[in-house]
Each structure stands twice: as structure tokens, then as C-alpha cells.
C-alpha positions in Angstrom: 0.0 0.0 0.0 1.5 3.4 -1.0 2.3 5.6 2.2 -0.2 8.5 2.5 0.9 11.9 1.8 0.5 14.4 4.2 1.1 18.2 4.0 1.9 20.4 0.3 2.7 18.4 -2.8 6.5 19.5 -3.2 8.0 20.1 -7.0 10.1 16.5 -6.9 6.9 15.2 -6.4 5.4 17.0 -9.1 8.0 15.5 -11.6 7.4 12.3 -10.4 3.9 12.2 -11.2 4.3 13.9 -14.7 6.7 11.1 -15.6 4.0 8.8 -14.3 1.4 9.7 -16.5 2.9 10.5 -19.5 5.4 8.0 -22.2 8.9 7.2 -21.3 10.7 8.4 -24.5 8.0 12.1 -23.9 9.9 12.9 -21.2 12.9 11.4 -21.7 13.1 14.5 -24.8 12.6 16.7 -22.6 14.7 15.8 -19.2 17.9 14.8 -21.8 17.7 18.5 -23.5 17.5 20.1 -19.9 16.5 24.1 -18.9 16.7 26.3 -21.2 15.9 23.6 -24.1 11.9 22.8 -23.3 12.0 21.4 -20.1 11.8 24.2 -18.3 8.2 24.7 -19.8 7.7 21.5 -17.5 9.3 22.7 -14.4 8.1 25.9 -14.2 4.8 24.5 -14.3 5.9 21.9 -11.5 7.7 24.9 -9.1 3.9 27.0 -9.7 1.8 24.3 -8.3 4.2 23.2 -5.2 3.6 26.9 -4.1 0.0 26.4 -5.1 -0.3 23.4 -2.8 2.1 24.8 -0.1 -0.7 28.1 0.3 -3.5 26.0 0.2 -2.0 23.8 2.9 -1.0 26.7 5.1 -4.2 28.4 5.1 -6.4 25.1 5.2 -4.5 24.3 8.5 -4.6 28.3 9.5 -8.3 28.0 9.9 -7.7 25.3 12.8 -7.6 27.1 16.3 -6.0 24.5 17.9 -3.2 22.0 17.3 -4.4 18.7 16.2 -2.9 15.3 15.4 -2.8 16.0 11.6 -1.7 19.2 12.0 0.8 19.6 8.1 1.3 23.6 9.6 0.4 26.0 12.2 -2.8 26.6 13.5 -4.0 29.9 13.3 -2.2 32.6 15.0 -1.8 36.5 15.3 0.1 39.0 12.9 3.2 38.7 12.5 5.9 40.9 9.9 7.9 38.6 7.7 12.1 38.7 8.2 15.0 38.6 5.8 18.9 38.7 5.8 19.9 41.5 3.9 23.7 41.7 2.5 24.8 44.8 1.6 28.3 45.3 -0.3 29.7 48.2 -2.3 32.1 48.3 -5.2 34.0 51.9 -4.9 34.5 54.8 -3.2 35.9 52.7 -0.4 37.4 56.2 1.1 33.7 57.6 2.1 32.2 56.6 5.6 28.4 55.8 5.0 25.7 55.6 6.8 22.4 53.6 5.7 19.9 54.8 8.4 17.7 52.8 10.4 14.2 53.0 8.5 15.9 52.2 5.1 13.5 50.5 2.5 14.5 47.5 0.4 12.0 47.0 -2.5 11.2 43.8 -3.9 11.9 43.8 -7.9 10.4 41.3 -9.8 11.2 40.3 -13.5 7.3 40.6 -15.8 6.9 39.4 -19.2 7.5 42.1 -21.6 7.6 42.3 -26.0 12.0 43.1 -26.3 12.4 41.0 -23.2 12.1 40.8 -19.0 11.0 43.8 -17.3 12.2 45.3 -13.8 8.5 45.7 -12.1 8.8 47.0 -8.2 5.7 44.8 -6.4 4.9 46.8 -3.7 6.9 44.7 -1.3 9.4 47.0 1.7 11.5 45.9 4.4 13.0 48.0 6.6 16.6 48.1 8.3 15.6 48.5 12.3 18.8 50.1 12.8 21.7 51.9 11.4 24.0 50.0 9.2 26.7 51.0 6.5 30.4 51.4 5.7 33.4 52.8 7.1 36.3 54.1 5.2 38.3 50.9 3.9 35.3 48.3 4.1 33.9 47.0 1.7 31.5 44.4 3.2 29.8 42.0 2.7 27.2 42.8 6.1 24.2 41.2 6.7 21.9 42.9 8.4 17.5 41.4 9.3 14.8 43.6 7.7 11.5 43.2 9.1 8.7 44.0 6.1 6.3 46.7 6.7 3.3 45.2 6.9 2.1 41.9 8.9 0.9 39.0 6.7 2.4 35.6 4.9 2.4 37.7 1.6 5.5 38.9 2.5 7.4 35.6 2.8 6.9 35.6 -1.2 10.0 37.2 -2.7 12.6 35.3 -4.7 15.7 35.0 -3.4 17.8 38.1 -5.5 15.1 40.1 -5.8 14.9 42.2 -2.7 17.5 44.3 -4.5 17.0 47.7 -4.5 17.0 50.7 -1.8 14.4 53.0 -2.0 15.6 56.8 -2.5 13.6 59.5 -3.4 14.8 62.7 -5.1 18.0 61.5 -6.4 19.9 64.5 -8.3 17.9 67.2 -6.8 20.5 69.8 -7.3 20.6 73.9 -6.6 22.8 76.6 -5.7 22.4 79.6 -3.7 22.3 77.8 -0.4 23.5 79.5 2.8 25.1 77.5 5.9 24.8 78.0 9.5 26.8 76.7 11.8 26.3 74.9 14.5 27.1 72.2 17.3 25.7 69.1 16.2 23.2 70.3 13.4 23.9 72.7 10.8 21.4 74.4 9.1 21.9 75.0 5.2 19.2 77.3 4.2 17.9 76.6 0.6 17.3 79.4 -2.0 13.4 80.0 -2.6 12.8 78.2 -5.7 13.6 74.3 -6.5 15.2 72.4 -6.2 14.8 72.3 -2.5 14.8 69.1 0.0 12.1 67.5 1.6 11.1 65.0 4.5 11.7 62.1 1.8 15.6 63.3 1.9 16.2 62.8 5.3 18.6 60.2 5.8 20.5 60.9 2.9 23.7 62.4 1.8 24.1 66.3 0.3 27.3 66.9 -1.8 28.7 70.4 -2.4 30.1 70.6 -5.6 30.6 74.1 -5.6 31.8 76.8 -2.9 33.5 76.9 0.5 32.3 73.6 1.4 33.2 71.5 -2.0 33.8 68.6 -1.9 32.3 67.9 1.5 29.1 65.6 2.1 27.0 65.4 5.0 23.7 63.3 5.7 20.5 65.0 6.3 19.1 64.3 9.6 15.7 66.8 9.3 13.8 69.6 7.5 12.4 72.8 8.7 10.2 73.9 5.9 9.7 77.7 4.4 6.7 79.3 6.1 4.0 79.0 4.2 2.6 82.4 4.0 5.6 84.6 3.4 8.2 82.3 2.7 11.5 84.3 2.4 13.6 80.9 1.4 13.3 77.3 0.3 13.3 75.8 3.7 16.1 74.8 5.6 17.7 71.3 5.7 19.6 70.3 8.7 23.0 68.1 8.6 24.6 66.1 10.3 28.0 67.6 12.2 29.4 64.0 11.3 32.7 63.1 13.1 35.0 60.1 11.9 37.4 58.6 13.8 40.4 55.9 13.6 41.4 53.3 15.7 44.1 50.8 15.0 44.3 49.0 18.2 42.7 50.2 21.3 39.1 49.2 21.8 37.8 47.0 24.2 33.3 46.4 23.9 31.4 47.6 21.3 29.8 50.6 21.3 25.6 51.1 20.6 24.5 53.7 18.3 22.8 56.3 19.8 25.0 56.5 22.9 26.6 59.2 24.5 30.8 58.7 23.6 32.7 60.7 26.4 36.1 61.9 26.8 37.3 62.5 30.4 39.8 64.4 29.8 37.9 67.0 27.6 34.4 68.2 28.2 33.5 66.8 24.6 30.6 64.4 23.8 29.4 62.8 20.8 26.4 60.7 19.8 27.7 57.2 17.8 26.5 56.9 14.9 27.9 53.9 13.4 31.3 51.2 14.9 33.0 49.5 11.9 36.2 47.5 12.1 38.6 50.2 12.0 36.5 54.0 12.1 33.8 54.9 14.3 31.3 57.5 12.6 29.9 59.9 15.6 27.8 62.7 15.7 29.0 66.1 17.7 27.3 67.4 20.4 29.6 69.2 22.2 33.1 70.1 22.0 35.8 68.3 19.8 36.9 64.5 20.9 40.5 64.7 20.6 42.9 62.0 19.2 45.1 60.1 22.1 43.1 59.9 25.0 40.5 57.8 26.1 37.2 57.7 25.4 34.4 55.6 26.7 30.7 54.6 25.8 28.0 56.0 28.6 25.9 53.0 27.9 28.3 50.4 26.8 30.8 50.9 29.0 33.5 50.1 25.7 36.8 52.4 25.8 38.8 53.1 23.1 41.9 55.6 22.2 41.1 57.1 18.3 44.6 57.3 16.6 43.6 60.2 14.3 40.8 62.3 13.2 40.0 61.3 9.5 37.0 64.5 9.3 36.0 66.7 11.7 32.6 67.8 12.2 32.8 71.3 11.2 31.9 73.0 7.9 32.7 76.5 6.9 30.1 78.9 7.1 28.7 81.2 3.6 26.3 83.3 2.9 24.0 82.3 -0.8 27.2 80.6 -2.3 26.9 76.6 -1.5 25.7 74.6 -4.3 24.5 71.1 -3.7 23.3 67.9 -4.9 21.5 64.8 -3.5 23.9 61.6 -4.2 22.4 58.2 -4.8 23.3 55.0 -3.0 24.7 53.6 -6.5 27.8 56.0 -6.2 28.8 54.7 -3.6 28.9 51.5 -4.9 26.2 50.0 -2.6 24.3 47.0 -3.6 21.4 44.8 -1.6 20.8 41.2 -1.8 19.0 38.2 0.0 19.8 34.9 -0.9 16.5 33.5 1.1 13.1 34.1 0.8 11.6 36.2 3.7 9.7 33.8 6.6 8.1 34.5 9.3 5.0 36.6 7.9 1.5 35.6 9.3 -2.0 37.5 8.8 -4.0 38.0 12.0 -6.3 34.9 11.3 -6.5 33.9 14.7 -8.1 37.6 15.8 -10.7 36.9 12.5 -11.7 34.1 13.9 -12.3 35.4 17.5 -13.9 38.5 16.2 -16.6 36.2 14.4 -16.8 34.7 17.5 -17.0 38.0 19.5 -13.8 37.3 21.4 -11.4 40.1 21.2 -7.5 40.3 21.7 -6.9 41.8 25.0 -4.3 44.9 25.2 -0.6 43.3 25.4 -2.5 39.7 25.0 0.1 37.0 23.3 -1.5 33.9 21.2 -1.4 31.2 24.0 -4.0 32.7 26.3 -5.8 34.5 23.2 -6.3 31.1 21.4 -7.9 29.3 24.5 -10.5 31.8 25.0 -11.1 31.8 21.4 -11.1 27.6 21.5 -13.7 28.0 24.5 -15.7 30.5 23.1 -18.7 28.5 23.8 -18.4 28.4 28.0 -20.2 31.5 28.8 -22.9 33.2 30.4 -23.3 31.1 33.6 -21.7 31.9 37.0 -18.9 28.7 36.6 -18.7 30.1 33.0 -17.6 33.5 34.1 -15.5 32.0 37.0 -13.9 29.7 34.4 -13.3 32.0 31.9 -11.9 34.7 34.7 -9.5 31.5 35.9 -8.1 30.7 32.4 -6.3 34.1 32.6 -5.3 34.1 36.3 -4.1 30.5 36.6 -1.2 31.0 34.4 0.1 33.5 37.0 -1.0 31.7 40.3 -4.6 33.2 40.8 -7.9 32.9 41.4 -10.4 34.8 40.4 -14.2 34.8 43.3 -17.1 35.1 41.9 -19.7 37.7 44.2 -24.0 37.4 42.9 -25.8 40.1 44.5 -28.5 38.3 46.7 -25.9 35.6 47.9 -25.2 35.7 51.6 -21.6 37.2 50.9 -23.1 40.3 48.9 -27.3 41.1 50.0 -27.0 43.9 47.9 -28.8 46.9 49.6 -27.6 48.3 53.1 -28.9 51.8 54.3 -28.4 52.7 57.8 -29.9 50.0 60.6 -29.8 49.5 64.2 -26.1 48.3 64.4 -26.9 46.3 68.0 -28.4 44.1 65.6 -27.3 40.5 64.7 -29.4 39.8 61.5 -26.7 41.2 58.9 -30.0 42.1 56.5 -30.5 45.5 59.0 -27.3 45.6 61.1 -25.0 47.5 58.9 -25.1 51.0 57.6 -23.8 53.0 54.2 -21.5 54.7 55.2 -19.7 52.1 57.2 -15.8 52.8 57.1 -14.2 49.6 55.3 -10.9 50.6 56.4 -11.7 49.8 59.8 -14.1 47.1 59.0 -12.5 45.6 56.0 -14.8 42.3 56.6 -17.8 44.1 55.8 -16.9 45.7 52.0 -19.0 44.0 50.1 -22.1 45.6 52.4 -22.6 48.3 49.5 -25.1 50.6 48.2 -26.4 49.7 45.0 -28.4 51.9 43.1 -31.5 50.2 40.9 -29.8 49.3 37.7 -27.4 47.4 40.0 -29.1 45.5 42.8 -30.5 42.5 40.5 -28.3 42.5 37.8 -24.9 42.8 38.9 -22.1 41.0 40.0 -18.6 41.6 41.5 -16.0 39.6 40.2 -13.0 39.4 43.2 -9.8 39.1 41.5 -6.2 39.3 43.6 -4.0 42.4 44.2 -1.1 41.8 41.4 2.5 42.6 42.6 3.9 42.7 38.2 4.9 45.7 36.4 7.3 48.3 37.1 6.6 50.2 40.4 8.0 53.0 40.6 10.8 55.1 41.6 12.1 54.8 45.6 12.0 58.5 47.6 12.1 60.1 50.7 9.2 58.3 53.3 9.2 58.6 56.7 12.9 57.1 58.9 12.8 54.0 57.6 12.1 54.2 53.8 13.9 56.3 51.7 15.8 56.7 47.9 19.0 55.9 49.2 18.2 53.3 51.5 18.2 49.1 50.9 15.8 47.6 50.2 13.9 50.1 48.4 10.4 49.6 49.6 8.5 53.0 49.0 7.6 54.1 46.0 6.1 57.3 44.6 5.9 57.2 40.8 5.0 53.5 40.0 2.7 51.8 37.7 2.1 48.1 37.4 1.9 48.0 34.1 1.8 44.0 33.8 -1.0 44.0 35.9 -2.9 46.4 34.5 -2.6 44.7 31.3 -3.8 41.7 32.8 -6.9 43.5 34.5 -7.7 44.9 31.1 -7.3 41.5 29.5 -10.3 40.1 32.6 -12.3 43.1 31.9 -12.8 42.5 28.2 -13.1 38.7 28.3 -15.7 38.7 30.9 -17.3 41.3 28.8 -17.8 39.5 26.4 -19.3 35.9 28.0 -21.9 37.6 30.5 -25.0 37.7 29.8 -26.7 41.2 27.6 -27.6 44.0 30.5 -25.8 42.4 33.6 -23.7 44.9 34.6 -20.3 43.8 36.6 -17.1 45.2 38.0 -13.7 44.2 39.3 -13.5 44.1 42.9 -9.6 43.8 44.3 -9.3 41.5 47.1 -12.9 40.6 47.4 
């Protein structure tokens, strides 16, 4: 008996089954003459359905909530943006530091049929470098770096391997002169002349050339915009630059330092921002001061030292007045080039959230797929009083919890108390409203409800959670205080885990009661 097949038909399969069904010396014509020669005509064919069979597979088992015993893929699950490896090398202009920023968008570029040959069609497809990557002087790569795409969904795990090969860059060769430069500490301002070219928001991350005036030469990445004002606009906006330092370092370094740290020098009241470490420059923005060369410096973060050996650009420019002209330089000249050699994975659409909406059982805030998909699996258990205390317990358990259950009429919660005769024993008259719970903290639940609430209502008694951040210790009292072990007062805390975990109760029950019961969450009851 031939095995059953489980799961997506693959391509080697395919073939099989083609040479199955069709005459020896038929395919034989075609396997001997190879791609290229009529077989491909086969095999492309063959590679189609395979990822025809695999989508079909993924989403047939993607409309299951739960694992099962024939499970061929994940069940259904929550969105998720699809990865990639990203290489990056460059070609020339090995002397130029540069910076790809973190935001940078690689576009998918497919090859479409077209009448004199292939043509380069951009599918709509971006993934975006989370953090700053690029070149030093001298390097020439390859560096692989993990783009995330831009929007959730499996779609995204499509691209070929190759074709996730170009950057996007808007306003390439946007070009004027007339520009003024202002200096400054760590941003200098070059103000545009009032007609275009000028540059806009989509230019930020960039580089700017001068190719003519006291500056030539000289580029500089754009880090913002301030635009012209729009009534009386006097010039073309003003684009701010980067007061880029790069350093060299032959030998001394010890760590690694993390862009976007403070770099301090001790022995000089100068600071930078990094920017960028490679292997032998580190590319550092100026905030104040000048780091010199031959004395320590040190990452406020990081903690990593190092000693630069020279300064290879400083991050001054020279000031002029209506005299700068500049360019915006593409990535091609500096040799750049993006690859993947795998396909993007890890893309999933938010099927699991579908089906709970249809279901009208909603994602709490912060809510990860394990406790989502068993209130979704359960979506049936609701309503009743065990159904709410269930349903309440699925969230808590997890954590070491219980959740109580309080009916108004029950003997734990009568519902209406007004002022009695407190010599009284019958607890129906005995008790009054405005009883002090602080100094009779057994008797909390003796509460006045008002008429929407005193026959259909309920308290649900969940536990005082100690998770989440709480807070900052101070001054309070002799014995507590901010620079006393073990910090036990607090004064600006939030418990943001627990909060998230009340808000995830809240909904869920919510959702399973019964239409016009009205309920609330009672802490320690």
C-alpha cells in the first residue's frame, strides 16, 4: 500500500507524477535537452503548483484554532511581519564613511513578461533596516543585516531569493545653488534658496554633496527639515546636517559601542552621539566640544573604551552666505548593492483575531497567542456563573490566581444596606452605608447599590497583582527612603503587567456575561 501523503505536494513530487502519467521516450526528450531547451516549460509549471499546494496547505491548517494530530502547519495565529537577511556590499568609493539609516527600505523587484524582453516591475513589497548599518572608510563588506517588512501578513514571505535588491531613495539628483550654511554644534542648518530644487522630508537620511563653494567637496547626511513658512516664505526651507565626526582606531578598543550612545572623553568636556562602529573608524555625531585623538574615550551605555589614533573628518563646515551649491547623491555612487539569498519567513496574517472576532472574542491589550487562542477555542463556555469564573481563571491560573465570583443576593453580597440598628445581629438590618471599610474591612461587600445594579450585577473578586514596574524609591518617613536598601516605598510607579492583565479580565468577561448584567472588578474581594 502506497504511504499516505500528508502536507503540500512538493515540485520533486510533481515530476514524479508527470513522468507517471505520460510516455517514457515524452519525457525522456525533454529531461535529456535540460533548462533552457523545453523542459523548463515543464518545471516551471511543477515549481507553480508546489507553491499552489504549499498556500493552500497553510491556510487550510490556519483556519484550525488548535493543534491537532494532523496538524501539516500552524494553526491559526496572530500577525506577525515577515524577516529577511539582507547583504549589503559596495564596489567603490571605499574612502567615504556611510551611513544607511535605520528606516531604510528595500523593495522587492520582480522580472514581468515584456515584447523586447524581461522587465524590472517594483511589487509593492518593503523591508525596513531597524537600525543603522553601513560602511566605514576601507570596508567594503559584505554585512548582513535582518529587515523586518512593513506590513504583517504571509504575503510577505513571497519574494525570490535576489530580488529584494533595490534601496528605495527619493529625489536622487535634486540639485541647486544659492544655499547659505549656518553653523552649528551638532546640526547645521543649510538654508535653501526660494525656488527648487529644495529638499524634503523624503531626503532625510540621505547624503548632500557640495560641488561648488566653500564647502566642496564635503558631504554630509540629512538628519531633518524645517520647511519655508507657508505664508511669506523668504527661502526654500532649511535642511539640517549632520555635524558627522569620523574617527580611527588601530588597536585600542575594548566592547562595542551602541549607536545612539553618549561617547565621552574625560579628559575634555567633549561628547558625541555614535553613529555607526566598523572594524577600524567609528562615525559619531557632535554634540559638544571636539573629541580629541590620544586619549581615552568611553561609551556611557556600553561601557566600551577606546583611544582614536587620528581624526579622518571633523565635524565642522565653513560657514557662507547664498554661495553653496549642492546635490542629492544616490546609493549607486557609492557603490552600494542589496541582496537576500532567502526568501523572507516568518510573515503571518491575523487569522487567529478573525476568527475570534466572528466569535466575538477580542485580543486583550498586550495579550500574546497562547491565552488568546484558549479563549477563542472556549468560546462556547459562557454566560453562567462557573462560565464567568472559568473564563476569569483561564487568565489568572497562568500567573498563580484565582479569580471569586460575588452574585448580588448571595449571603456574601445582599446587595442593599442603608443605615440599621447596628446592635443588631441579623446582617439584613445591622450594617449601615456609610460604614468605614478601612476599619471594618470584613464588611466591604455591604454596599449601596443603586437600581440598575441591585439585580443584575455582579462583582467579580480578582487578587491584588505585585507585576509591572513600580515605581521610583524616595524620601518616606525614617525608615524608607531613595537611598536606603531595600527600596520599599515608592512614589511614581505603575504596574503595568498587571494592568494589562486586569484589562485582558475586563474584556473577556465582557464578552461571555449575559446582555444588561452589569459587573465590575473588585480587588481583594
Amino acid at each position: 500500500m502506497a504511504e499516505l501523503k500528508t502536507g503540500p505536494v512538493t515540485r520533486a513530487e510533481l515530476e514524479q507524477i508527470w513522468k507517471s502519467v505520460v510516455d517514457p521516450e515524452y519525457s525522456r526528450a525533454f529531461i535529456d535537452r535540460g533548462e533552457g531547451q523545453g523542459f523548463e516549460a515543464h518545471t516551471q509549471a511543477m515549481q507553480q503548483l508546489a507553491r499552489v499546494s504549499t498556500g493552500i496547505d497553510r491556510t487550510t491548517q490556519g483556519l484550525y484554532v488548535k493543534h491537532w494530530s494532523g496538524q501539516t502547519f500552524e494553526p491559526a495565529s496572530g500577525a506577525q511581519f515577515a524577516t529577511v537577511d539582507i547583504t549589503i556590499t559596495r564596489t567603490k568609493e571605499f574612502v567615504w564613511s556611510v551611513v544607511l539609516p535605520a528606516g531604510t527600505r528595500i523593495q522587492e523587484v520582480a522580472i514581468d513578461f515584456g515584447k523586447l524582453g524581461g522587465e524590472e516591475v517594483i511589487t509593492g513589497r518593503e523591508y525596513i533596516f531597524p537600525q543603522n548599518t553601513g560602511f566605514v572608510s576601507g570596508q567594503p563588506g559584505p554585512i548582513t543585516i535582518t529587515a523586518i517588512a512593513d506590513r504583517q501578513g504571509e504575503g510577505f514571505d513571497n519574494p525570490l531569493p535576489g530580488t529584494l535588491n533595490r534601496i528605495a531613495q527619493v529625489g536622487v539628483g535634486l540639485s541647486n545653488s544659492g544655499a547659505s550654511i549656518v553653523l552649528g554644534t551638532s546640526i547645521h542648518s543649510m538654508i535653501l534658496a526660494i525656488e527648487p530644487d529644495v529638499i524634503t522630508n523624503d531626503q532625510i537620511g540621505q547624503y548632500v554633496q557640495f560641488i561648488a563653494g566653500a564647502n566642496q567637496g564635503q558631504i554630509r547626511r540629512v538628519v531633518g527639515v524645517t520647511p519655508p513658512d507657508p505664508i511669506t516664505p523668504i527661502d526654500g526651507g532649511t535642511a539640517l546636517l549632520e555635524a558627522t565626526q569620523i574617527f580611527r582606531f588601530a588597536s585600542v578598543v575594548v566592547g562595542t559601542f551602541i549607536p545612539g550612545e553618549i561617547l565621552s572623553q574625560p579628559a575634555t568636556p567633549a561628547t558625541s552621539i555614535v553613529v555607526l562602529q566598523g572594524p577600524t573608524h567609528l562615525i559619531a555625531q557632535r554634540q559638544s566640544g571636539d573629541l580629541v585623538a590620544g586619549t581615552l574615550v568611553y561609551g556611557v551605555q556600553s561601557g566600551a573604551i577606546a583611544i582614536f589614533d587620528s581624526v579622518d573628518q571633523s565635524g565642522d563646515l565653513i560657514a557662507e552666505t547664498n554661495t553653496a551649491t549642492w546635490r542629492i547623491m544616490s546609493w549607486g555612487e557609492f557603490g552600494i548593492a542589496v541582496t537576500n539569498a532567502e526568501h523572507p519567513n516568518g510573515g503571518r496574517a491575523a487569522v487567529l483575531d478573525e476568527i475570534g472576532y466572528e466569535r466575538m472574542t477580542y485580543r486583550g491589550t498586550g495579550e500574546n497567542d497562547v491565552g488568546f487562542r484558549k479563549r477563542v477555542a472556549n468560546f462556547a463556555d459562557l454566560v453562567s456563573p462557573k462560565a464567568i469564573t472559568r473564563i476569569a481563571n483561564r487568565i489568572l491560573v497562568p500567573y498563580g490566581y484565582e479569580a471569586h465570583l460575588c452574585e448580588v443576593g448571595k449571603s456574601s453580597f445582599r446587595g442593599f444596606f442603608y443605615d440599621g440598628d447596628p446592635t443588631q445581629q441579623n446582617p439584613a438590618i445591622a450594617f449601615a452605608y456609610d460604614l468605614d471599610f478601612a476599619l471594618q474591612p470584613a464588611q466591604k461587600l455591604m454596599l449601596e447599590l443603586d437600581y440598575t445594579e441591585f439585580r443584575a450585577f455582579f462583582l467579580l473578586g480578582v487578587p491584588r497583582l505585585a507585576l509591572g514596574e513600580f515605581g521610583f524609591a524616595y524620601d518616606d518617613g525614617m525608615v524608607n527612603f531613595y537611598d536606603a536598601a531595600p527600596y520599599l516605598s515608592f512614589f511614581d510607579g505603575f504596574p503595568a503587567t498587571a494592568s494589562t492583565i486586569y484589562r485582558t479580565l475586563w474584556h473577556a468577561v465582557n464578552g461571555a456575561k449575559a446582555g444588561g448584567v452589569g459587573f465590575d472588578l473588585s480587588v481583594d474581594c
